[in-house]
C-alpha positions in Angstrom: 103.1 57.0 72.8 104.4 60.3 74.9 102.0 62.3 75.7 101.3 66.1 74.3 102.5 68.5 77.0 100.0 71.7 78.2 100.2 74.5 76.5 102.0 77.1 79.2 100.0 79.9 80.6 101.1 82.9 79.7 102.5 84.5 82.3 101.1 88.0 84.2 102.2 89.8 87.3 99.5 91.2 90.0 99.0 94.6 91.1 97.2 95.5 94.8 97.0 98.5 96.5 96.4 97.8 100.1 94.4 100.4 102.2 94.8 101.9 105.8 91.1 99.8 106.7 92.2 96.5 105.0 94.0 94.0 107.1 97.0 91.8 106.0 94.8 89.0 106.2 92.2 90.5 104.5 95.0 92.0 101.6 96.5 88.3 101.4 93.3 86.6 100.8 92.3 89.5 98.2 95.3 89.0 95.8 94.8 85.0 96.3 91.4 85.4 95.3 92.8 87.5 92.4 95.2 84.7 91.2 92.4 82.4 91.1 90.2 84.5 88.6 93.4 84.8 86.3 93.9 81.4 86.4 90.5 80.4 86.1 90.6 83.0 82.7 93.8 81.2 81.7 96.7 82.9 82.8 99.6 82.4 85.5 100.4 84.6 88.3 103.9 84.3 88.2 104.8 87.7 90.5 103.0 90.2 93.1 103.5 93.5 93.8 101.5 95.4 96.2 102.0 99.1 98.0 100.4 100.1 101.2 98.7 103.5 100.4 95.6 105.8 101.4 94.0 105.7 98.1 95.0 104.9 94.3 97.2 107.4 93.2 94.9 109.2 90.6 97.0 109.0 87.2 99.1 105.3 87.5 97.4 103.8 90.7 100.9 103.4 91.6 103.3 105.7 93.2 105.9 106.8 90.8 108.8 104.6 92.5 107.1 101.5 92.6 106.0 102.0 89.2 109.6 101.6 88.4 110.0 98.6 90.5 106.6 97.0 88.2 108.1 98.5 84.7 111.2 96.5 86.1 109.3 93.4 85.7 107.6 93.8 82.2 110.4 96.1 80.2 108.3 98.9 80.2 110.0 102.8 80.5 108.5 102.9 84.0 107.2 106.3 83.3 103.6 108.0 81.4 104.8 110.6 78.6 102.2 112.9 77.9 102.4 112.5 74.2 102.1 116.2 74.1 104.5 118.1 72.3 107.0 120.5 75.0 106.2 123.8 75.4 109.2 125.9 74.8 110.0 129.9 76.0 112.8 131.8 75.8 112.2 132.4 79.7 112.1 128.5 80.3 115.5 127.9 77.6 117.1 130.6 79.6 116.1 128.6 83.1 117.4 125.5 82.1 120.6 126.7 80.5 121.7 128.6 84.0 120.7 125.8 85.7 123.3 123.8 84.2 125.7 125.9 84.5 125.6 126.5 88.0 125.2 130.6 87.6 123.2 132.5 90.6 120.6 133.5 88.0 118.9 130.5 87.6 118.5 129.9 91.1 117.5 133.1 92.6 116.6 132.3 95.6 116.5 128.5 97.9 113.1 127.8 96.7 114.8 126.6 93.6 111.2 128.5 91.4 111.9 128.6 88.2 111.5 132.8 86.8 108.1 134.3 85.8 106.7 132.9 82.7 109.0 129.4 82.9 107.2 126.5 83.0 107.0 125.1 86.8 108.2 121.4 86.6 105.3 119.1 86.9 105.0 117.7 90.7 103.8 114.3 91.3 101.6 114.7 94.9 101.0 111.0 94.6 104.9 110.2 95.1 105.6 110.4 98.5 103.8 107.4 100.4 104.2 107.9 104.0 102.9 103.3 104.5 105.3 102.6 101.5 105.6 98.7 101.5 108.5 97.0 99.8 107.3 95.3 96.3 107.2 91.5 96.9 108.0 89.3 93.8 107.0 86.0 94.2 107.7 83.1 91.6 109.4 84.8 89.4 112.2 83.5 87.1 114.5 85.9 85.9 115.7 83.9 83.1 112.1 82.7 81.8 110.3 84.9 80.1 108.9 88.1 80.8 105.0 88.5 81.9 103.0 89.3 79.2 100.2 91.4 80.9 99.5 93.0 84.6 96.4 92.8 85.8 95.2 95.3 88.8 93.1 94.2 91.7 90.9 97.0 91.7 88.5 98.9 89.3 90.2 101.3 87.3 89.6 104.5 84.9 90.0 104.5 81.2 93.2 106.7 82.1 94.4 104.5 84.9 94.2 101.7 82.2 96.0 104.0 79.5 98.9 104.9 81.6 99.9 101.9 83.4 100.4 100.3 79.4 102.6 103.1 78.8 104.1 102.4 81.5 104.7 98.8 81.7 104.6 98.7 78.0 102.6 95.4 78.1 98.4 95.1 78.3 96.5 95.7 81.5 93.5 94.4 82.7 91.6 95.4 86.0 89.7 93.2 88.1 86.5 94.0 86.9 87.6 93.3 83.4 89.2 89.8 84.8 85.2 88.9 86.0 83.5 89.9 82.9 86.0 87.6 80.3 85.0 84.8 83.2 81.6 85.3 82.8 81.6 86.0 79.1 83.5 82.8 78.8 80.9 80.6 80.8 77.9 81.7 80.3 75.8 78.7 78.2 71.9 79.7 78.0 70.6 82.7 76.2 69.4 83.9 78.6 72.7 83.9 80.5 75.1 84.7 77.1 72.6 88.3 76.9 73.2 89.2 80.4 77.4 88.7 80.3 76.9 90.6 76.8 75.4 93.6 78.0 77.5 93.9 81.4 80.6 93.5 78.6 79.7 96.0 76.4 78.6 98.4 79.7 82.7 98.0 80.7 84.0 98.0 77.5 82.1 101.3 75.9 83.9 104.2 78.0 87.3 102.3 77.7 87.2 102.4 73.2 90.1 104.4 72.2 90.7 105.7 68.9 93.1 104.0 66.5 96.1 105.1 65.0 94.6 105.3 61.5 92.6 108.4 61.4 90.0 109.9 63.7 87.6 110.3 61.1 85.6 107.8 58.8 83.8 110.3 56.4 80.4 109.7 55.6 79.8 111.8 52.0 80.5 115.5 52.3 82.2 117.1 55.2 83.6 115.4 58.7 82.0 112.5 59.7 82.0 110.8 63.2 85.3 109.2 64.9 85.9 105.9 64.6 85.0 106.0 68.4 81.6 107.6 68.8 81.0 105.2 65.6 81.6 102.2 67.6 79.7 103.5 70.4 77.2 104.4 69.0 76.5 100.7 67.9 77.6 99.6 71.2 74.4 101.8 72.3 72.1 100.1 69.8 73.4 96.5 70.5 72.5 97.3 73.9 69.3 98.1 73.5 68.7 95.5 71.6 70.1 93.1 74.4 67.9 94.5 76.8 64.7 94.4 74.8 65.6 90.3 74.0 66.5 90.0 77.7 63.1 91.7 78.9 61.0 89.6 76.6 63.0 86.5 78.5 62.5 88.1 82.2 59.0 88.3 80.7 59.0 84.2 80.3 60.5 83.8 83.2 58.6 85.8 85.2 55.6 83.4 84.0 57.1 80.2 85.0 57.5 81.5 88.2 54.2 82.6 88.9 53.1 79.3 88.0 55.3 77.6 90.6 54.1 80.5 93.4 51.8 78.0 95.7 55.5 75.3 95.6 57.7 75.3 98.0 60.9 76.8 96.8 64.5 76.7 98.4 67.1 78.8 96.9 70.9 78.1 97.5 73.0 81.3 97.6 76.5 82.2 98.5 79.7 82.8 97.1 81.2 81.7 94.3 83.2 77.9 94.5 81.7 77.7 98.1 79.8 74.3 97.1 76.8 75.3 96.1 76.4 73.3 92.9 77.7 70.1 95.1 74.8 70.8 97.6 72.6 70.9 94.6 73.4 67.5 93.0 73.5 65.8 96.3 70.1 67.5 97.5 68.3 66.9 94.0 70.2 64.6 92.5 70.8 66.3 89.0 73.6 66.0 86.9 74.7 69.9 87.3 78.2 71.1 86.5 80.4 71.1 89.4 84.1 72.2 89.1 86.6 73.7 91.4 87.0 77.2 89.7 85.3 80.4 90.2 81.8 81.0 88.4 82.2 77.7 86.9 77.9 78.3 86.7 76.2 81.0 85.8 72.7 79.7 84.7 69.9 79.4 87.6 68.6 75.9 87.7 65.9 74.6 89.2 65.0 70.9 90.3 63.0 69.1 92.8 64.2 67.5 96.3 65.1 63.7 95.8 63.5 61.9 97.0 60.3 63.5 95.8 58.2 65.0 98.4 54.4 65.9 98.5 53.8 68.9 98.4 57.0 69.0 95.5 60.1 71.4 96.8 62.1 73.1 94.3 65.5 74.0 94.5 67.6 76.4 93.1 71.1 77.2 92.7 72.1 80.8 92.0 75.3 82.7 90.7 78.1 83.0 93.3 78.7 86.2 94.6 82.8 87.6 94.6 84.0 90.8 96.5 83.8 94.1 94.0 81.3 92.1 92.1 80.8 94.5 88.9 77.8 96.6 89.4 76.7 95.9 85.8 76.7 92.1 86.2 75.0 92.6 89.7 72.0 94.5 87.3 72.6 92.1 84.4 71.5 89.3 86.3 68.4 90.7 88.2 66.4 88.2 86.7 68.2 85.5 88.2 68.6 86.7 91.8 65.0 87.4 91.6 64.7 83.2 92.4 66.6 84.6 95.7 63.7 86.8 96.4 61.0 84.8 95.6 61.9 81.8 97.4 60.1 80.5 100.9 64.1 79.6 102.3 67.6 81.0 101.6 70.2 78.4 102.4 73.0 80.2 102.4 76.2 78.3 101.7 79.8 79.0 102.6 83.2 77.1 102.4 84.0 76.8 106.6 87.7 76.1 105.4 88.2 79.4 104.0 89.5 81.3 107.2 88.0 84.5 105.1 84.4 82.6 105.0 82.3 85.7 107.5 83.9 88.4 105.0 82.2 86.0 101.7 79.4 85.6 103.7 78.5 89.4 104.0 79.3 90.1 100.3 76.7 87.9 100.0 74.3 89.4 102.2 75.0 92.5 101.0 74.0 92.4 97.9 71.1 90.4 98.2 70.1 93.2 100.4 70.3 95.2 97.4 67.3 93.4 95.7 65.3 92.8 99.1 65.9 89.4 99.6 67.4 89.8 102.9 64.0 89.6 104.3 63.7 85.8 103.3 64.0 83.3 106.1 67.8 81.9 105.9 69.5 78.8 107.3 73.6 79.2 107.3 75.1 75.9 106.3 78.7 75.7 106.6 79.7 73.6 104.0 83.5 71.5 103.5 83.6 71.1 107.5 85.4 67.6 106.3 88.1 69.4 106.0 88.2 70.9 109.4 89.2 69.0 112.7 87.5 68.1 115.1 88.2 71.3 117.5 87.6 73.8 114.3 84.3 72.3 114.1 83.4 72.7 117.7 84.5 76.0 117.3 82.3 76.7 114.9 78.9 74.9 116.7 80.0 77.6 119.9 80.3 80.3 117.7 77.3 79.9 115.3 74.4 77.6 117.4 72.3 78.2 114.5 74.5 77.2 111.4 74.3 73.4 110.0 77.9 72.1 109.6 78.0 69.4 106.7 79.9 68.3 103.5 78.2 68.4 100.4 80.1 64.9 100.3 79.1 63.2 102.7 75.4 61.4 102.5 74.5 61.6 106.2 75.0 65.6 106.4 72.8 66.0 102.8 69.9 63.9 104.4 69.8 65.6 108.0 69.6 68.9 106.0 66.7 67.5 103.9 65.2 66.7 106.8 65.8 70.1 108.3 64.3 71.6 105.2 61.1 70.1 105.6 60.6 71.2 109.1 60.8 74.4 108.2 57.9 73.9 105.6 55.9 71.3 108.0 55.8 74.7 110.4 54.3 76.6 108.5 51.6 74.1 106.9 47.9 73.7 108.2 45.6 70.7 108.0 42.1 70.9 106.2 39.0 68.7 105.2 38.0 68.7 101.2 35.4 66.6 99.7 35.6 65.7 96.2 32.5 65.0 94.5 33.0 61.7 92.1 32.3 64.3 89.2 35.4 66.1 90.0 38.0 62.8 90.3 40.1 64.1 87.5 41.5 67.0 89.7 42.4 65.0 92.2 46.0 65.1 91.1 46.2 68.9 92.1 45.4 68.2 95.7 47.9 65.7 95.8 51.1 67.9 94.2 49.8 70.8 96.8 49.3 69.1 99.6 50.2 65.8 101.6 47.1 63.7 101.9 47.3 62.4 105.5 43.8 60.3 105.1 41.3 59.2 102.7 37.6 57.7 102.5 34.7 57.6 100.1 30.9 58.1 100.9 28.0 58.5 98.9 28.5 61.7 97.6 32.7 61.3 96.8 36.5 61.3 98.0 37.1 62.7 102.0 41.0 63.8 102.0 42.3 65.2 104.9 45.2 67.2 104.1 47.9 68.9 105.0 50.0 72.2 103.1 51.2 76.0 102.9 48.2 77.9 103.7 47.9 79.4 100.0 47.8 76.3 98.7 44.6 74.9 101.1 43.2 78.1 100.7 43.0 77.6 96.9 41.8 74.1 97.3 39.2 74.9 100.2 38.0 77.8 97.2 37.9 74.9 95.1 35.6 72.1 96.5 33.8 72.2 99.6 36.1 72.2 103.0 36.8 71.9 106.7 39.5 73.7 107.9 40.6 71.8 111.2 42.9 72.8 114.2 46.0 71.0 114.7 46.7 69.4 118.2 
C-alpha cells in the first residue's frame, strides 16, 4: 500500500532590510532564524530578498526598485496607488500637454518645476539607496508556482502592511505576526492559551481595516459605529476580560509559589530550541515535550531533581527567548518569567553549535533584565558541545572558564551538572541541633523535606536531629521546636 504524500507547504518569499550596525553574519543568521519560524508556522521559504539600507523606507519598507524586483516574484503591480481620485487643473492639463509636445512653455527653465498651481510630481526620498545590495533569490523555481505570501523580518506599521499587499498583490505578514500564530498555535494550558490570546488581539487591534461592504452598521436611528471601531471595541472588552481571568490565575499561582519559598528552586532559561526541555527530562526525568522547532513549549513546568534529594530541588523550564521578541508576549507572560525571578539559580542554556550563540545569550539576558532577574546567581551551560570537536570545545573552556560544556544527551555531563547544582545549595546551607519532643513525632516529616538529617538519637525527653539546610528553612524549624545552631568546621 503506497503511502499518502505530504501536503506541500505553500510557498512564501522573505523580506530583510539589513542595517549599517548589523553584520553579514549577523543578517545571515537573522533571515535563517526567520525561515525557521515560517516553517515551524507551516510554510516554505522558497526565495530571499534583502536590501542594505539606513532605515525602513517609511511607506513600503522597501526602496521603490527593489520593490519591483519583489512584485517580480509574486505578480504584484510593483507599485502603492493611492486609491485617491487625481486632482486635475487646468494649470496641471496645460503642464502635461506641453510637456509632450516638447514646447519651451512647459519647461521653463532646467529645473524641469512644473508652473504655479500644477501639481509638483510626488518624490519618493526613500529611492535612492546609497548601500543598495543586489536582491538574492534563492530556491526558487520559475516554472512552480508562485509564493503565495511575503513575510518581513521586521515589525511593521499598519501602512507598511497595507502597501506592501498592494504591492505584491499577495498577503504579508511581519515577524512579529509570524511569533504570535507560533505561539497561538502551541500554547496548551489556560493559563498559557490567555496569555498568546491577549498578546494576539494587542497585534491584531491597530491592524482591523474596514471592509468593502459599508463603513457603517446602523444601530436604530442615525449613523452608527464602523464596522472597525465595532470590532475594536470588543477586542477592548475581550481583553479585559483576559486580563481579569489571567490575574485571578497569576493570583493562584502566585500562591503555589509562596508555598514552595523555603525549596530550593533552579530555573532553566535561554533561548528558544537551545535544549532546554532536553536538559529538563534528563535532569528530572519527566516526560516533557521536546521537539526540534522553535517555541515547541510555552507552559512553565516544574519537577523535582531525580534522583530525589533532601532538601527537594525544583526545576523549572521557562519559554525560550527569540531576537525582537514581541513586547506584548514579553508582558503576556510575566507570570511565567516570574519562576526566573524567584528562583535560588539561573542555569542559563545555549546551543554552543550555533556560531550566533553570545548574540542568543544576551537577548536573553536582556530581557530578564527587564523583570530583575538578572540579579539571580547564574551558571552558563553550553549545551550540544557533541556536536563540536574537540579544538571548538577547548576553545570554548579558554574562553568561558566558568561555563559547564555538556550535552543534554549524554548521561555523564547531566550527572556532573547535578552534582554541580548541589554545591551551589550545600554553600549556602548551615547545620543546626532540634529536639523533637515525642509529642511532636508527626511533624517530623517537615524537617526531613527541609533539611538533610546528617544524625539522629533519642533520649528521655524525644528525637535529637542534627541537620543541615538553607538558612530560612533552619530558622523556621529552630522557631519551631527547641534548637542549637552549631558552627561548621
Amino acid at each position: 500500500m503506497s503511502k499518502t504524500p505530504p501536503t506541500p507547504r505553500p510557498p512564501v518569499i522573505l523580506v530583510g532590510v539589513q542595517f549599517p550596525t548589523v553584520s553579514d553574519t549577523e543578517h545571515a543568521a537573522d533571515l535563517a532564524e526567520l525561515k525557521r519560524l515560517v516553517h515551524t508556522l507551516g510554510y516554505d521559504a522558497v526565495a530571499t530578498v534583502s536590501q542594505r539600507r539606513g532605515a525602513l523606507a517609511t511607506g513600503t519598507v522597501l526602496g521603490k526598485g527593489k520593490l519591483k524586483d519583489l512584485a517580480a516574484l509574486t505578480g504584484g503591480p510593483g507599485v502603492v496607488s493611492s486609491g485617491a481620485r487625481d486632482r486635475t487643473s487646468k494649470a496641471r492639463a496645460k503642464w502635461e500637454a506641453a510637456e509632450e509636445e516638447g514646447t519651451e512653455e512647459a519647461a521653463p527653465e532646467p529645473t524641469g518645476e512644473p508652473p504655479e498651481g500644477a501639481d509638483a510630481p510626488v518624490e519618493d526620498e526613500e529611492d535612492f539607496d546609497a548601500e543598495d545590495e543586489e536582491t538574492s533569490e534563492t530556491g526558487l523555481d520559475a516554472s512552480g508556482p508562485r509564493p503565495t505570501m511575503v513575510v518581513v523580518d521586521h515589525e511593521l506599521s499598519p501602512s507598511q502592511l497595507r502597501n506592501l499587499e498592494k504591492a505584491t498583490g499577495v498577503p504579508v505578514m511581519d515577524r512579529t505576526g509570524v511569533i504570535v500564530d507560533i505561539f497561538h498555535r502551541h500554547a496548551r494550558s489556560h493559563e498559557a492559551r490567555m496569555q498568546v490570546e491577549i498578546a494576539r488581539l494587542s497585534y491584531l487591534a491597530p491592524r482591523l481595516r474596514e471592509s468593502s461592504g459599508g463603513s457603517e452598521r446602523q444601530q436604530g436611528r442615525g449613523s452608527g459605529d464602523s464596522a472597525v471601531e465595532l470590532d475594536r471595541r470588543k477586542i477592548r472588552d475581550r481583553l479585559a476580560e483576559l486580563r481579569a481571568g489571567l490575574a485571578a490565575i497569576e493570583k493562584e499561582q502566585d500562591q503555589r509559589r509562596y508555598a514552595r519559598r523555603e525549596q530550593l528552586r533552579v530555573a532553566l532559561v535561554g533561548y528558544t530550541n537551545a535544549g532546554k526541555s532536553s536538559m529538563m527530562r534528563a535532569l528530572t526525568g519527566s516526560e516533557v515535550l521536546v521537539a526540534d522547532q522553535l517555541f515547541a513549549t510555552l507552559d512553565t513546568t516544574v519537577r523535582a531533581l531525580h534522583p530525589e534529594t533532601r532538601p527537594r530541588v525544583l526545576v523549572s523550564d521557562t519559554v525560550g527567548f527569540i531576537q525582537k521578541l514581541p513586547h506584548d508576549l514579553v508582558a503576556s507572560f510575566r507570570s511565567t518569567l516570574d519562576e526566573a525571578l524567584e528562583a535560588s539559580l539561573l542555569l542559563y542554556v545555549v546551543d554552543a553549535s550555533d556560531p550566533t550563540w553570545p548574540a542568543q545569550l544576551e537577548v536573553t539576558r536582556s530581557v530578564l533584565r527587564e523583570i530583575g532577574a538578572d540579579v539571580v546567581p547564574s551558571k552558563l551551560l553550553l549545551n550540544k558541545c557533541d556536536r563540536l570537536d574537540e579544538a571548538a570545545r577547548d576553545a570554548l573552556r579558554a574562553e568561558h572558564p566558568e561555563a559547564v560544556l555538556l550535552s543534554a544527551h549524554r548521561p555523564e555531563d547531566v550527572a556532573g551538572l547535578r552534582l554541580d547544582i548541589l554545591r551551589f545549595f550545600e554553600a549556602s546551607m548551615v547545620e543546626a541541633q532540634l529536639s523533637i519532643p515525642y509529642s511532636s513525632q508527626g511533624r517530623i516529616g517537615e524537617v526531613y523535606e527541609h533539611t538533610t538529617v546528617l544524625a539522629e538519637a533519642y533520649d528521655e525527653h524525644g528525637r535529637k536531629l542534627r541537620v543541615r539546610g538553607l538558612p530560612g528553612a533552619i530558622a523556621r524549624l529552630t522557631r519551631a521546636f527547641p534548637a542549637e545552631p552549631t558552627k561548621e568546621d
